[in-house]
C-alpha positions as CSV (number, residue, x, y, z in Angstrom):
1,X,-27.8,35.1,1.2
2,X,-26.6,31.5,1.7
3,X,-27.5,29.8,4.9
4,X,-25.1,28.5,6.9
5,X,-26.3,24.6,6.1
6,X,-25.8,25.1,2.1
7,X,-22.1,26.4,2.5
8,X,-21.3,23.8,5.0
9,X,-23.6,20.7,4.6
10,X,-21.3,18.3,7.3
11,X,-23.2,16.9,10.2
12,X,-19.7,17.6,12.1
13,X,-19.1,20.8,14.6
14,X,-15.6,20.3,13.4
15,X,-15.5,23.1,10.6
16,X,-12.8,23.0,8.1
17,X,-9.6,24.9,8.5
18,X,-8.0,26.7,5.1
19,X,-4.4,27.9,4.9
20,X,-2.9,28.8,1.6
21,X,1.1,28.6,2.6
22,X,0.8,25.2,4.3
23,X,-0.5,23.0,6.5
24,X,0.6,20.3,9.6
25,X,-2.6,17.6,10.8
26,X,-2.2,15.3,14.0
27,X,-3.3,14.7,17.1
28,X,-1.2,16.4,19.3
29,X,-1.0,20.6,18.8
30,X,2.0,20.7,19.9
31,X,3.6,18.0,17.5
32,X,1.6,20.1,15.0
33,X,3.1,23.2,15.6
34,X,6.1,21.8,15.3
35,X,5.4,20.7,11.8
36,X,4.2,24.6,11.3
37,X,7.4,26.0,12.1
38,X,9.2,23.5,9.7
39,X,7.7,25.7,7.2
40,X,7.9,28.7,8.8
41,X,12.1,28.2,8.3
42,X,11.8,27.8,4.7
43,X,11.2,23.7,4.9
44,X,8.6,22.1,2.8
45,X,5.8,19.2,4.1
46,X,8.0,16.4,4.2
47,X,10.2,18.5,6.6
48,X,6.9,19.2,8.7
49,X,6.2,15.7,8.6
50,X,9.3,14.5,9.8
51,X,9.1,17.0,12.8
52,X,5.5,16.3,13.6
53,X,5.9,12.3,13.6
54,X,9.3,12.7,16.1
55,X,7.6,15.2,18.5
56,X,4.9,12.2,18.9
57,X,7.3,9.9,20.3
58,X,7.7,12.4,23.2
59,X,4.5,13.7,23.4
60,X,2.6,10.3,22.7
61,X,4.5,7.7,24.5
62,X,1.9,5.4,24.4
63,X,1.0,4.9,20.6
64,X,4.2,5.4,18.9
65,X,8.1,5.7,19.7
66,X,11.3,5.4,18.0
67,X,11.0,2.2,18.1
68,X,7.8,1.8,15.9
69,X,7.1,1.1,12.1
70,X,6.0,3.8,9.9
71,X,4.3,3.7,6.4
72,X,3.6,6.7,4.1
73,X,2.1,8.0,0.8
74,X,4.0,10.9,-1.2
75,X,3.0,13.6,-3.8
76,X,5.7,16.4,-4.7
77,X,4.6,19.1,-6.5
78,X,1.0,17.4,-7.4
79,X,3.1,14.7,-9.4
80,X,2.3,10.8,-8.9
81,X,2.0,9.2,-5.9
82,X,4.7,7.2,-4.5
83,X,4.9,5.1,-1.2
84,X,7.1,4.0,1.4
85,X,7.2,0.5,3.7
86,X,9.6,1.3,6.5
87,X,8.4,-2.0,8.5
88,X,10.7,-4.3,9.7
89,X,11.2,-8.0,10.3
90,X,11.2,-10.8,12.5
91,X,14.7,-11.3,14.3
92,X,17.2,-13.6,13.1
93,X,17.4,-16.1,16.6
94,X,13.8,-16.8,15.5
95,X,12.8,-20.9,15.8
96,X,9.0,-21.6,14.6
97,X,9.6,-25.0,16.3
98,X,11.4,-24.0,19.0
99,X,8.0,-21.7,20.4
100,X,5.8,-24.6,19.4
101,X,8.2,-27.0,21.0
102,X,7.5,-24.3,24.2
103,X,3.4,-24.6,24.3
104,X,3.2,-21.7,22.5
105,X,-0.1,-21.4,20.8
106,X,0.3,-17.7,19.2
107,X,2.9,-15.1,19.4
108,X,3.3,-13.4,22.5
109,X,2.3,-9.3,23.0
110,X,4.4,-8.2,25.7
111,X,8.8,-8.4,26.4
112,X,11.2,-8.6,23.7
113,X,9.9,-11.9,21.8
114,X,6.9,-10.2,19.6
115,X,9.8,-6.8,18.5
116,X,10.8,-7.0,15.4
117,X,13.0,-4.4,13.9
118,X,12.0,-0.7,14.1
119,X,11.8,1.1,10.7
120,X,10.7,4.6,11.9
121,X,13.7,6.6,12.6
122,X,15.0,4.8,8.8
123,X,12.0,6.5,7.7
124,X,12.6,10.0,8.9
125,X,16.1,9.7,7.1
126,X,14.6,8.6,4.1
127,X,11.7,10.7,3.7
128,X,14.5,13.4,4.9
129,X,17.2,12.3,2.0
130,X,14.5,11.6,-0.6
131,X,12.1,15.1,-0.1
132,X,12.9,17.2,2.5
133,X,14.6,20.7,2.2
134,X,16.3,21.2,6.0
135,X,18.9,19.1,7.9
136,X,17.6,15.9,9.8
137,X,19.0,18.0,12.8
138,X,17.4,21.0,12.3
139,X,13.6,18.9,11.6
140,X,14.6,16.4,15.2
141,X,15.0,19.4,17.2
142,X,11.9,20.3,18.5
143,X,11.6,17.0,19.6
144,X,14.6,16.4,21.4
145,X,13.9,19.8,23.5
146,X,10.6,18.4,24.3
147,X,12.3,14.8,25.2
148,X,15.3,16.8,27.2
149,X,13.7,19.9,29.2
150,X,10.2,18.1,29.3
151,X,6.5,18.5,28.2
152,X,3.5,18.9,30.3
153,X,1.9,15.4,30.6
154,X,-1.5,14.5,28.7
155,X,-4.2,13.1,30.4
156,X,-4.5,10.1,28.3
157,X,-0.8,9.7,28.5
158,X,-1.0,9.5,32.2
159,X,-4.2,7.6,32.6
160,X,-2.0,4.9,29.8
161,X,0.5,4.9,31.9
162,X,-1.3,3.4,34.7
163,X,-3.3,0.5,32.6
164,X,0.3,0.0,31.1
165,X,1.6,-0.8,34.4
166,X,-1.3,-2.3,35.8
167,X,-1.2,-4.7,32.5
168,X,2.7,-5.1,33.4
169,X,2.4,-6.1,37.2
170,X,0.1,-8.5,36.7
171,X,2.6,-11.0,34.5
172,X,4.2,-14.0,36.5
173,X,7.4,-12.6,34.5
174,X,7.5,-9.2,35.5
175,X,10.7,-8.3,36.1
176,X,14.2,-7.4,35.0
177,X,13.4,-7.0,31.1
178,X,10.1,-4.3,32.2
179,X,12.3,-2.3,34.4
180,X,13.6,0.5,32.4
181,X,9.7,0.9,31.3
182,X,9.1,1.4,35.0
183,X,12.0,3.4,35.3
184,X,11.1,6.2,32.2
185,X,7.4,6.3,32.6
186,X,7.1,5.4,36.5
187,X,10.1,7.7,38.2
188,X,10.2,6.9,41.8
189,X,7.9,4.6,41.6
190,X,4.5,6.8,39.7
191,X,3.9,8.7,36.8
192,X,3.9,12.4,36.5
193,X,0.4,14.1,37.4
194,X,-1.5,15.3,34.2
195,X,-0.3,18.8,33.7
196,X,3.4,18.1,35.5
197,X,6.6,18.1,33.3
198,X,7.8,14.8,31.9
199,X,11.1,14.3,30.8
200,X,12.8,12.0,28.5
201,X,16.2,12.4,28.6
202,X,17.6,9.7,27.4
203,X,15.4,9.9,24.5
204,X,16.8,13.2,23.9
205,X,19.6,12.0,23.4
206,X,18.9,9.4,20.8
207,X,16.7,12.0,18.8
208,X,19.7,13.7,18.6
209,X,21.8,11.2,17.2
210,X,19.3,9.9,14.6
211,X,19.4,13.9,13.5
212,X,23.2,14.0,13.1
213,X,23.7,10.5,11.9
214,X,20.4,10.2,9.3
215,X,19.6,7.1,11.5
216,X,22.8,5.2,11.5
217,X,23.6,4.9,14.7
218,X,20.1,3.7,15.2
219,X,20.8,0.7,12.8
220,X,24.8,0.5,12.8
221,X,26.7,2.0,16.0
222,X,25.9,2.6,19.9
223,X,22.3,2.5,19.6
224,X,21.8,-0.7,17.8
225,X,24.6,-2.1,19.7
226,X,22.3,-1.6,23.3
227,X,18.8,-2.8,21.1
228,X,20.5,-6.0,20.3
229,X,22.5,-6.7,23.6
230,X,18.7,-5.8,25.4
231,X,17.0,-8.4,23.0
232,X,19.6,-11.2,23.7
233,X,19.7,-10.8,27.6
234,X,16.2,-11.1,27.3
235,X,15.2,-13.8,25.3
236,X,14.3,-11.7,21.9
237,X,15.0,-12.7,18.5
238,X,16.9,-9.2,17.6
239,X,20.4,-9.2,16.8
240,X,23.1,-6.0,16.1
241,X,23.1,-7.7,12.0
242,X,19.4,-7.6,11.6
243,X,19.0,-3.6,12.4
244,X,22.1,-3.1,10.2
245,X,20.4,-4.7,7.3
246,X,17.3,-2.4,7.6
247,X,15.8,-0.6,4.6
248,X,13.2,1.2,3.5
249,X,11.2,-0.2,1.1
250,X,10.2,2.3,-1.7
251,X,6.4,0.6,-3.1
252,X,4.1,1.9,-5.8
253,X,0.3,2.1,-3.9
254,X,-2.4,0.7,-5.3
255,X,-6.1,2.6,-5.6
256,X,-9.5,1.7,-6.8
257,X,-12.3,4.0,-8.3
258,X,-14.7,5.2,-6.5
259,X,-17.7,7.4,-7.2
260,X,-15.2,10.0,-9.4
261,X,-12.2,9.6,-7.1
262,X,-9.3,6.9,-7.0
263,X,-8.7,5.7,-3.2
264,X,-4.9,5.1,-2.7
265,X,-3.5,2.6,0.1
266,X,-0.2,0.3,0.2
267,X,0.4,-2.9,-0.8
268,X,0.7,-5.8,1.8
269,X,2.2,-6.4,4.4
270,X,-0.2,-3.6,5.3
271,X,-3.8,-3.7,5.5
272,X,-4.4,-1.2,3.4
273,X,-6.2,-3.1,0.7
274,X,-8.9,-4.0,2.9
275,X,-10.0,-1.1,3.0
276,X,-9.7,-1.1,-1.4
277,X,-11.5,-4.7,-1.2
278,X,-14.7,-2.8,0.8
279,X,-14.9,-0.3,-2.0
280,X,-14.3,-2.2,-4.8
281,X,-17.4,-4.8,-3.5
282,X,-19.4,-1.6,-2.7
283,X,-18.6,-0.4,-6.6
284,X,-21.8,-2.6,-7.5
285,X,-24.2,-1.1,-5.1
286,X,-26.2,2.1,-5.8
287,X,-25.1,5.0,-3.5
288,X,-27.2,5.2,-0.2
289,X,-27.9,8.1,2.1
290,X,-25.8,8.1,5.7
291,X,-28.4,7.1,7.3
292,X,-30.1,4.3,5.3
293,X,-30.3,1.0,7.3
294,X,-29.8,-1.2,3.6
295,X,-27.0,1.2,2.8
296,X,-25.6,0.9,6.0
297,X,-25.9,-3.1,6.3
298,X,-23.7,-3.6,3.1
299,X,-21.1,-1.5,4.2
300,X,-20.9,-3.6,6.9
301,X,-21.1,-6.8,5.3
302,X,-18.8,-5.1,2.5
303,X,-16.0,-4.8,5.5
304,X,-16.5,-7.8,6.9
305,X,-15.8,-9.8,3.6
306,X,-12.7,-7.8,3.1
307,X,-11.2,-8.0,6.5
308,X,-11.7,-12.0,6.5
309,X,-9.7,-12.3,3.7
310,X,-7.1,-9.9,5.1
311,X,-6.8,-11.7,7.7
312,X,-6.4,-14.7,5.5
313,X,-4.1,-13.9,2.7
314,X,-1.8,-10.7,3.8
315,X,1.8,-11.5,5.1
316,X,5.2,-10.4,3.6
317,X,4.3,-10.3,0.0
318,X,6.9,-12.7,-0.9
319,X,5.3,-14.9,1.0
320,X,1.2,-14.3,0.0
321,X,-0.6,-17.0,-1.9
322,X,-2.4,-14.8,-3.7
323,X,-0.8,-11.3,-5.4
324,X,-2.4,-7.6,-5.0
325,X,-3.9,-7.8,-8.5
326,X,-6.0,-10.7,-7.6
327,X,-7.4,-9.6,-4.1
328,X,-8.3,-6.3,-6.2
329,X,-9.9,-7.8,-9.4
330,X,-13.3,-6.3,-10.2
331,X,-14.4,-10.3,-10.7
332,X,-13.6,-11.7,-7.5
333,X,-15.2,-7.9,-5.9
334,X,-18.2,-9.2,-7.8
335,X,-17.9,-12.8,-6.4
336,X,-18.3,-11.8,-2.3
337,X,-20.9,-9.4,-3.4
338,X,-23.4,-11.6,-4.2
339,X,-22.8,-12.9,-0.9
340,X,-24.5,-9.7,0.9
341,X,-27.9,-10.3,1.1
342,X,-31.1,-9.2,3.6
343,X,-29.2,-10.7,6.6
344,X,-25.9,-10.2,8.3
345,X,-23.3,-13.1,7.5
346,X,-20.4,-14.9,8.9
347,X,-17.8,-14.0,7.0
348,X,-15.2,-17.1,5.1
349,X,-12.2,-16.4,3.3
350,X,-12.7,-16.4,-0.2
351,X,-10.6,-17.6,-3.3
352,X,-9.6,-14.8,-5.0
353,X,-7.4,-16.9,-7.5
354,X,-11.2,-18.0,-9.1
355,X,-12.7,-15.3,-11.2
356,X,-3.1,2.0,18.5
357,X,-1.3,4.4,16.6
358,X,-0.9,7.8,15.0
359,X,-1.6,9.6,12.1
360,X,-0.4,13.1,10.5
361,X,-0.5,15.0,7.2
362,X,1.1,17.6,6.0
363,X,1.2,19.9,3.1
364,X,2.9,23.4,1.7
365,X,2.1,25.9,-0.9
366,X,4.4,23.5,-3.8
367,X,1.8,21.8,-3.9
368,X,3.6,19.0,-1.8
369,X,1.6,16.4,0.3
370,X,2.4,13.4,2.4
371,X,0.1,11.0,4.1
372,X,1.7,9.1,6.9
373,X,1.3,6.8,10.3
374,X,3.4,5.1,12.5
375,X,2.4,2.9,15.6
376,X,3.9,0.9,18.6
377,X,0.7,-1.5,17.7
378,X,-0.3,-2.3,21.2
379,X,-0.8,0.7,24.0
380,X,3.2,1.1,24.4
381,X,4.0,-1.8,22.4
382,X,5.8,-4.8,23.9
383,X,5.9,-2.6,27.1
384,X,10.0,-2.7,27.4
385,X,12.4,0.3,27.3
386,X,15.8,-0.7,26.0
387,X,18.0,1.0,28.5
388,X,20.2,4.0,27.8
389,X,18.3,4.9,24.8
390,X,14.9,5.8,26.5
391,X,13.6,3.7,23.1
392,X,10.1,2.3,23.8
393,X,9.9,-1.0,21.2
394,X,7.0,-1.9,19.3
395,X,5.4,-5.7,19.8
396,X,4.4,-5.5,15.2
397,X,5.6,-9.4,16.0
398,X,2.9,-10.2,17.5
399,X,0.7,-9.6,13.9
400,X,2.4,-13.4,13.2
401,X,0.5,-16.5,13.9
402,X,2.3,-19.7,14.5
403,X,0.7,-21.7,12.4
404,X,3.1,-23.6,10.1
405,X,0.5,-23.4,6.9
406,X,-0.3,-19.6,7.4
407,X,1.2,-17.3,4.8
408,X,1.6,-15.2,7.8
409,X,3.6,-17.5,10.1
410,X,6.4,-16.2,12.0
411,X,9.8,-16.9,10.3
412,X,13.3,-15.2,10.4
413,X,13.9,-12.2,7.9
414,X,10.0,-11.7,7.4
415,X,8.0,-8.9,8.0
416,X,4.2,-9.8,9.6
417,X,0.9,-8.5,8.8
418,X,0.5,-4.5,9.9
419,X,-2.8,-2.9,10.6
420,X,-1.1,1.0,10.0
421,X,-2.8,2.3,6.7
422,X,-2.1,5.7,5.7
423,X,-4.4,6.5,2.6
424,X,-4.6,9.1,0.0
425,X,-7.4,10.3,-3.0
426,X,-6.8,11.8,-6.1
427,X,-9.5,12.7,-8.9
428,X,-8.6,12.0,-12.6
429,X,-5.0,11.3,-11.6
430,X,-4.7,14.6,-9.9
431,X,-3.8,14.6,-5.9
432,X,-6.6,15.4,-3.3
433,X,-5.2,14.8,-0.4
434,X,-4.1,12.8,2.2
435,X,-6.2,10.9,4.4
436,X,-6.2,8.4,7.8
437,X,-7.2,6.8,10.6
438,X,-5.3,6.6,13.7
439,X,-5.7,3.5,15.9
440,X,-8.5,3.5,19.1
C-alpha cells in the first residue's frame, strides 16, 4: 500500500479538491458558491465566473468593486486560449503640465484624480455576450441580494475599514469628495462589527442595472451620468464621453516554455510578462530543489531583473519603446542571465532592443476554463464612493508617473501600467488550467 507522502508529495496541508461536473475557486466561499450554483442552473464557467467576481464587490469591499479593472484568460471546450483587457484609461480633462505646474511630483493615490475609467462591469457583459449560457440578470443576482438584504461582515473587511478611514482622516483634504465612503462603509459614524449584517443598497441597485442593461447604463445612461458629474465636482479627470467610449479589449496572451509546460500571461499594459521574463531567464539554469539556497538566489535575482524592466518599459502598448516579442526574446533572456552571479545585484533596466486584489477560476464538465482577477489596486482604491451608485472607484491612475520621458507618463486616452495578472498553463498546446495570485 501507498503511503500517504507518495500519493500526495506537497509540503501544503491544503489537499487538493476534485470535482468532475465543475468547479468555482476564490477567496470568499460565499462568492464561490455562488459561482457553484451558476452551474447547478444549467450555466457553464464563464457564467460562474461572472457570479463569483460580482459577489466580491459586496463581499470584498476592500480589494475590488464595480468600479475596478479586470483582466482574464479563456479556454472553451479545451480550444486555444484567448484573452481579455477590460482596463481603462486616463480621463479626458487630464493636463501633464497642468499637475507639474501644481508641485506635483507623482500621481496622487487617494480622491478622484488617480480613477481612471472602470472596465469591470464591461467585462461581465462581455465575458457574458461572448461565453456565457444564462442572462446577465440571472448570473448578477446573487450579488445584488447580498448588496440589498446584507451579508455578515468579514473580519478583514472590518479591520480595512478602520485603516481605510484612519488613512482617510488623516488628509488635510478630507472632506466633501470622502463622504459617501464614510457614509456606505461607516453608517452612523462606524463600521459594522465582524459577524453583523452589512448592506449595500445602493449597490444593489446598480448590480441590478448592469444585469438588465449588459453594462450600459454603467457606461452610457444614469450611472455614468453621476460617475462623471462626481469626477468634475471633484477635481477628476473623468468625463460622461470617456465611459461611453469604453471597450473591452480582446488580446492574444503570450506564454513561454517551461520545463514541459507553456506559461500563459497578457500582454502589457499588464505585468504579466514579468513574470514570463523570470522564466524565460530561469530557462538556462538547471532545475534546483525548493529548498536549495543557489536555486533559490536566482530565482530571486531572476525576478528582480524582470520586474526592473517592467517597471521600465510597460505602459499602454501603443505607447512601449520596446514590443512584447523583444522583452520575451530567448537572446536578451540570455543577456540578464549572465548578470546573476554568487552575489545578490541591484537590478538596471536592460536594452532588450540589443540581442490588492482578487483572483477566481472557474471551470465545468465542457471542458471550459477561465482565469481571471480584478482589483481596486489600493485597499478600497482611491477611497471615494460616487453617490447614489454605492460604486467604490479604483485609484489604477495612480500606476502613471509624471515624468514627461516615461513611456508610462500620464496622458489623456491612455491606459497605465497594471499589476493584475491572471495566468494560465497548458502542456503541448493542450489547456491545464488556470492559475493566480491575488494581491497582499
Amino acid at each position: 500500500m501507498l503511503e500517504q507522502s507518495a500519493l500526495y508529495p506537497y509540503p501544503s496541508r491544503r489537499y487538493a479538491v476534485y470535482a468532475p461536473r465543475g468547479m468555482c475557486a476564490t477567496s470568499n466561499h460565499l462568492a464561490a458558491q455562488a459561482g457553484l450554483d451558476m452551474l447547478k442552473q444549467g450555466g457553464n464557467a464563464f457564467d460562474a465566473a461572472i457570479a463569483a467576481a460580482a459577489c466580491l464587490t459586496v463581499l470584498e469591499p476592500q480589494s475590488n468593486g464595480a468600479g475596478s479593472d479586470a483582466f482574464a484568460i479563456f479556454s472553451q471546450k479545451g480550444g486555444p486560449l484567448h484573452g481579455m483587457n477590460s482596463t481603462g484609461v486616463m480621463g479626458r480633462a487630464f493636463d501633464l503640465q497642468t499637475m507639474l505646474d501644481h508641485g506635483c511630483k507623482e500621481m496622487p493615490g487617494l480622491g478622484f484624480q488617480p480613477v481612471t475609467v472602470p472596465g469591470a462591469p464591461a467585462a461581465w457583459a462581455a465575458i457574458n455576450e461572448t461565453y456565457g449560457r444564462l442572462p446577465l440578470s440571472q448570473v448578477m443576482a446573487p450579488a445584488v441580494r447580498y448588496a440589498r438584504e446584507g451579508q455578515a461582515l468579514a473580519t478583514l473587511t472590518w479591520s480595512s475599514i478602520q485603516t481605510m478611514a484612519a488613512k482617510l482622516r488623516e488628509k488635510t483634504d478630507c472632506g466633501p469628495q470622502y463622504a459617501e465612503w464614510f457614509k456606505v462603509f461607516m453608517p452612523g459614524g462606524e463600521a459594522p462589527r465582524p459577524g453583523q449584517l452589512f448592506c449595500n443598497p445602493d449597490l444593489a441597485d446598480t448590480l441590478e442595472t448592469i444585469g438588465k442593461t449588459q453594462a450600459k447604463d454603467y457606461y452610457h445612461g444614469d450611472i455614468a451620468e453621476k460617475i462623471a458629474q462626481a469626477s468634475e465636482k471633484f477635481g477628476g479627470f473623468l468625463r460622461k464621453e470617456d465611459l461611453a467610449e469604453h471597450e473591452v479589449q480582446w488580446v492574444d496572451p503570450v506564454s513561454v516554455p517551461y520545463h514541459g509546460y507553456e506559461v500563459w500571461e497578457l500582454p502589457p499594459n499588464g505585468q504579466g510578462i514579468i513574470a514570463l521574463m523570470a522564466l524565460n531567464i530561469l530557462n538556462g539554469f538547471e532545475p534546483a530543489p525548493l529548498d536549495d539556497p543557489l536555486g533559490l538566489h536566482r530565482q530571486i535575482e531572476a525576478v528582480k531583473l524582470a520586474f526592473i524592466d517592467g517597471l521600465h518599459y510597460i505602459a499602454d502598448p501603443r505607447y512601449m519603446k520596446v514590443s512584447t516579442e523583444e522583452m520575451l526574446s530567448p537572446e536578451y533572456a540570455a543577456a540578464r542571465r549572465k548578470l546573476i552571479g554568487e552575489k545578490a545585484l541591484e537590478p538596471a533596466p536592460g536594452n532588450p532592443k540589443n540581442p490588492g486584489t482578487v483572483y477566481l477560476c472557474a471551470a465545468d464538465d465542457e471542458g471550459n476554463m477561465i482565469s481571471y482577477i480584478q482589483s481596486n489596486y489600493a485597499g478600497f482604491g482611491s477611497g471615494v464612493v460616487v453617490p447614489g451608485t454605492g460604486v467604490a472607484l479604483q485609484n489604477r491612475g495612480s500606476g502613471f508617473n509624471l515624468n514627461p520621458e516615461s513611456a508610462n507618463v500620464a496622458a489623456p486616452g491612455k491606459r497605465p501600467y497594471h499589476t493584475i495578472i491572471p495566468g494560465f498553463l497548458t502542456k503541448d498546446g493542450k489547456p491545464v488550467g488556470p492559475f493566480g495570485v491575488m494581491g497582499g
